[in-house]
N, C-alpha and C positions, 0 to 999 in steps of 0.2 A: 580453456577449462581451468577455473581456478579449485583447487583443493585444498581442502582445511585438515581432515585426517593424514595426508601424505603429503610431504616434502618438494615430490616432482611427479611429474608421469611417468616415470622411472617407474617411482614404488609403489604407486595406482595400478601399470601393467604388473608389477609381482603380483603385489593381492589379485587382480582379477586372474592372474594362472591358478595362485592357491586356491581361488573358489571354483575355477571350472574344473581342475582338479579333484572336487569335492562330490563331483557328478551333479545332473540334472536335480536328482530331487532336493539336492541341498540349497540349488541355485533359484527353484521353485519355490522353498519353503522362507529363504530371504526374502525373493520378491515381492510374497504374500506379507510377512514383515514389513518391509518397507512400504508397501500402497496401502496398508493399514495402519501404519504406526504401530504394531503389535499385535499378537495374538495371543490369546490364551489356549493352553489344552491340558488333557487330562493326563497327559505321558509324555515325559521328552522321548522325543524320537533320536536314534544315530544319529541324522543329518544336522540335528538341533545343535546336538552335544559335538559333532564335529566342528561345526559354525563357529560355535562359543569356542573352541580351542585352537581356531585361530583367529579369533577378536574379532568375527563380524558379528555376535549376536551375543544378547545377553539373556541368561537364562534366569529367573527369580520364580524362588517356589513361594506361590501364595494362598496354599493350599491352608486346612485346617487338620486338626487333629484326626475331622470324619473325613475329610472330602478332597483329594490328591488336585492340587490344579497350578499351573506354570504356566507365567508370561512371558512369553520371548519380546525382546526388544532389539531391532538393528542397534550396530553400533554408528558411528557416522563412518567407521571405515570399510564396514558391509557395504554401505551405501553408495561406497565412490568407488567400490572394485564391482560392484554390479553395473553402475551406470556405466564405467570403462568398458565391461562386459557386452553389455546391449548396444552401447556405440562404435563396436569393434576396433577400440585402440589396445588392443589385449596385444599388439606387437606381432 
């Protein structure tokens, strides 16, 4: 497995504890991220704002003055501590 966000599979398996860590729905709402390259919504959610705090997700408000709206974007290190996650090298 080659990784471009993380050093080794050392720091692959951290991240993927920090996100199972983070519970299901957090880990649901990356994945939806990731199999779409992003989403937009009308509220960041906890799980969102947990995400972005620890660097798997980026939060961007591109809402207007009338109308509240955020796109989440994986980071590429969301992406390799999920994949570790789903392939169960989380250690």
């Amino acid at each position: 497995m080659i990784f471009l966000a993380h050093d080794s599979l050392e720091q692959a398996q951290e991240s993927a504890k920090a996100l199972a860590a983070l519970g299901q729905h957090a880990r649901k709402l990356l994945a939806e991220c990731v199999e779409s390259t992003g989403v937009k919504r009308k509220q960041v959610s906890a799980a969102a704002l947990a995400l972005e705090s620890q660097g798997f997700l980026f939060v961007r408000d591109i809402g207007t003055l009338w109308q509240a709206q955020f796109e989440l974007m994986p980071s590429l290190q969301g992406e390799e501590a999920l994949q570790v996650l789903d392939e169960g090298h989380e250690g």
